[in-house]
Backbone as a ProteinNet text record, in pm:
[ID]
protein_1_A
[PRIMARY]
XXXXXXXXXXXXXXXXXXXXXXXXXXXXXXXXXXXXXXXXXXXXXXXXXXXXXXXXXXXXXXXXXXXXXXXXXXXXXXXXXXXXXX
[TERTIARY]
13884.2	13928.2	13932	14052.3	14038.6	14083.6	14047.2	14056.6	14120.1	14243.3	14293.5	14456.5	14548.4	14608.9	14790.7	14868	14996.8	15046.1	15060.7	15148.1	15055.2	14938	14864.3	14859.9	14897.6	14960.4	15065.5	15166.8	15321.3	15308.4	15237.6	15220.6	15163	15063.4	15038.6	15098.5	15184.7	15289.1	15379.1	15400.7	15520	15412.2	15347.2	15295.4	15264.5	15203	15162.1	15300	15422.1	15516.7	15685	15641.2	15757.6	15851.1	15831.9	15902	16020.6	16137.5	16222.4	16185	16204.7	16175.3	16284.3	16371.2	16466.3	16402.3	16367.6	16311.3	16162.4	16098.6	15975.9	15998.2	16106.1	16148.4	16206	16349.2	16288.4	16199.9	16074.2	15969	15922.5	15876.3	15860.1	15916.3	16066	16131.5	16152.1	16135.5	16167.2	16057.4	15966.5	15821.1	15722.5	15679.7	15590.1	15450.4	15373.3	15255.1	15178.3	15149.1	15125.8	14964	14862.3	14763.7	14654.9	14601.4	14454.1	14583.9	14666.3	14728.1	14717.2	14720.5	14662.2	14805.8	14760.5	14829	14743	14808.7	14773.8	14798.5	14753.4	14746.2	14705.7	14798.4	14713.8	14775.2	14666.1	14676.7	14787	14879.2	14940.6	14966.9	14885.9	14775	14954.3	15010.5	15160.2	15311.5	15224.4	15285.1	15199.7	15321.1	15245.2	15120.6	15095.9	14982	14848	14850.8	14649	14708.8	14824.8	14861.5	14893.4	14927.1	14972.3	14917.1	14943.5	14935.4	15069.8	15043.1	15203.5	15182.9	15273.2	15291.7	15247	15145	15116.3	15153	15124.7	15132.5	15167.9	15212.7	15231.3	15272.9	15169.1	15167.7	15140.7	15084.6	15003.4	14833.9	14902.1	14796.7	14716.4	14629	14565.3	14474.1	14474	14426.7	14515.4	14543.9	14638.2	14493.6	14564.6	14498.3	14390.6	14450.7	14360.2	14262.3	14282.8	14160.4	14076.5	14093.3	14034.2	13916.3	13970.8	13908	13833.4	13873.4	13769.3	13658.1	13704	13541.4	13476.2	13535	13377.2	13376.9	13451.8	13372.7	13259.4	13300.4	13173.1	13046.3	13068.4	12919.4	12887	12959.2	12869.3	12868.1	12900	12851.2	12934.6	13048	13072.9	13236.6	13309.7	13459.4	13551.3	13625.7	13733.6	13756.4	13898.5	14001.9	14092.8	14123.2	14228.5	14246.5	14116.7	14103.4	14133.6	14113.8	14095.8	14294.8	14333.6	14455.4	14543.3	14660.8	14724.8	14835.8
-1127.6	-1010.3	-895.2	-803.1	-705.8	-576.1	-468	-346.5	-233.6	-200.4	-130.7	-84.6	-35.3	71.6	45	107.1	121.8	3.1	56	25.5	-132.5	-82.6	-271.7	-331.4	-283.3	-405.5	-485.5	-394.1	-412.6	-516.5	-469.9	-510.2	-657.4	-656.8	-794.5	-891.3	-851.7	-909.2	-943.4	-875.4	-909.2	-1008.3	-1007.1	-1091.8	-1256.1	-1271	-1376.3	-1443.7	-1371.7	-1381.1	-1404.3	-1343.9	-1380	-1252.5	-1174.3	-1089.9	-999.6	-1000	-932.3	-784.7	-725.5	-525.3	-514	-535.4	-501	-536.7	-664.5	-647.3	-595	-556.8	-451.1	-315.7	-294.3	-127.1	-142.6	-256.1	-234.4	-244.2	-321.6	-289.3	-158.3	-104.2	34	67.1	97.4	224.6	176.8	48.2	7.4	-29.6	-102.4	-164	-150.4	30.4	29.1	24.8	-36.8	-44.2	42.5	-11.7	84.1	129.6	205.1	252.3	154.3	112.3	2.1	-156.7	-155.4	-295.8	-416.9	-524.2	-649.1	-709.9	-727.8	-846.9	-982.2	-1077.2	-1191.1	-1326.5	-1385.9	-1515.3	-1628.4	-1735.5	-1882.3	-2012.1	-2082.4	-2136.8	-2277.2	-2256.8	-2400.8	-2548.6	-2663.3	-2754.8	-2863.6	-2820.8	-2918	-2859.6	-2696.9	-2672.8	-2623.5	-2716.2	-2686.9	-2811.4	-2765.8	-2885.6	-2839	-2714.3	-2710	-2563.6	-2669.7	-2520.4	-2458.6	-2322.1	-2203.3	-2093.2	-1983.9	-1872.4	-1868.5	-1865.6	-1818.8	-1717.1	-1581.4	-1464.3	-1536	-1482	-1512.2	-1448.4	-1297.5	-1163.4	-1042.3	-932.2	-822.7	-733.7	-636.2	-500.3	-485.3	-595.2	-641.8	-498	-423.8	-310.5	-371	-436.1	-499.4	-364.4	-227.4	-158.4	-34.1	61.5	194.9	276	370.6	517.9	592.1	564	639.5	562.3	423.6	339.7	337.1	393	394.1	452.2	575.8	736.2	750.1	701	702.5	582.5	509	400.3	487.8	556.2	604.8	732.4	818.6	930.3	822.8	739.7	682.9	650.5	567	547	685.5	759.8	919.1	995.8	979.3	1108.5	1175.3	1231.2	1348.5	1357.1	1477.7	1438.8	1501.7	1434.5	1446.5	1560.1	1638.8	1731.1	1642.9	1515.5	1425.9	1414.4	1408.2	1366.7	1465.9	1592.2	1714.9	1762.4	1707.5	1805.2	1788.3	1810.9	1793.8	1793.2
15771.6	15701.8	15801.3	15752.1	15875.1	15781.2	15781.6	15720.3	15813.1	15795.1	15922.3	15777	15892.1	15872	15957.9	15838.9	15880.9	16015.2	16117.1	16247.6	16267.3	16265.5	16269.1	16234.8	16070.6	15964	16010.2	16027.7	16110.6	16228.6	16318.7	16432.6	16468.6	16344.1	16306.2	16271.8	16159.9	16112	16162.5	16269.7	16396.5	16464.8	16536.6	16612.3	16516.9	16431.5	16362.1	16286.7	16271.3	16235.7	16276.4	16413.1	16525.9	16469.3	16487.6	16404.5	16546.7	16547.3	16623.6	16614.7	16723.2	16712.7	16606	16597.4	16471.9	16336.6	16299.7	16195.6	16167.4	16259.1	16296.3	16236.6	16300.3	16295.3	16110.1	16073.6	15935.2	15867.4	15856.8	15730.2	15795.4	15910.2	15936.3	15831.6	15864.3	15747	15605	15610.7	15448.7	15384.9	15421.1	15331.4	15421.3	15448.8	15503.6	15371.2	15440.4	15354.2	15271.3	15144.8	15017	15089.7	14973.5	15020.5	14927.2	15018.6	14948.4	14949.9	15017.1	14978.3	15065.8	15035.9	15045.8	15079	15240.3	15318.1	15378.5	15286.9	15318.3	15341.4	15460	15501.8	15474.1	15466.5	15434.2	15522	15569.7	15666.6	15622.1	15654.5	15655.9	15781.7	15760.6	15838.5	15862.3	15778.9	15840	15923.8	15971.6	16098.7	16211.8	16308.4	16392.8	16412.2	16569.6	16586.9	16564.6	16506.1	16454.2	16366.3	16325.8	16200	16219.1	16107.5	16133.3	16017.5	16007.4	15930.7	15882.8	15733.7	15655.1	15584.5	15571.7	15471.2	15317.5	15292.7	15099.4	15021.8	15056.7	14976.5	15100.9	15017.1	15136.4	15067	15048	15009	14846.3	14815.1	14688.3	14683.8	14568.9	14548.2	14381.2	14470.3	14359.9	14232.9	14333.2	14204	14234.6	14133.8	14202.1	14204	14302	14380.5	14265.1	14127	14059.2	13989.9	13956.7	13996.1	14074.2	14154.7	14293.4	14290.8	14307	14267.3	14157.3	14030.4	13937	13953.6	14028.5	14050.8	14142.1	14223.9	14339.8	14292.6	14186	14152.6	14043.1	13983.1	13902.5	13954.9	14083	14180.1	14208.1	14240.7	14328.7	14249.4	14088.1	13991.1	14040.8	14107.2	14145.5	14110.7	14103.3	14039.2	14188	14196.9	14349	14259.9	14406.6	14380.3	14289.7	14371.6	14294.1	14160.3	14120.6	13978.8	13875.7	13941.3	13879.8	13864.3	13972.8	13978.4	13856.1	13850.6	13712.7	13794.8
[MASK]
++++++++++++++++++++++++++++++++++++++++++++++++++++++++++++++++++++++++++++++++++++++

């Protein structure tokens, strides 16, 4: 598991994926990655000679932003700006 951000998502994805700078530069501008979203891998054992990594999911926001926010204002008692704004 790795917890990281934008361009390393990408960058990953290009690398583990064979990905051309052209199609790099589009998910850049077209499916750059949501916020809290879940890219993921699963190993497939019939490519390749000790396997490979295949795309599962990508950009799967298993909870939205204001889910978010209301679970950790719930652990810390305390209320964001976020929550507050209108």
């Amino acid at each position: 598991m790795a917890i990281t951000h934008h361009l390393t998502i990408l960058a990953t994805r290009a690398t583990f994926e064979r990905l051309s700078p052209e199609q790099f530069l589009h998910l850049d501008r077209h499916e750059k990655p949501v916020n809290c979203g879940v890219t993921r891998y699963v190993g497939n054992p019939e490519r390749g000679s000790q396997g490979r990594l295949e795309l599962d999911e990508y950009n799967k926001q298993h909870f939205t932003d204001q889910e978010v926010i209301l679970e950790l204002e719930k652990k810390s008692g305390r209320k964001t700006r976020r929550s507050t704004a209108k």
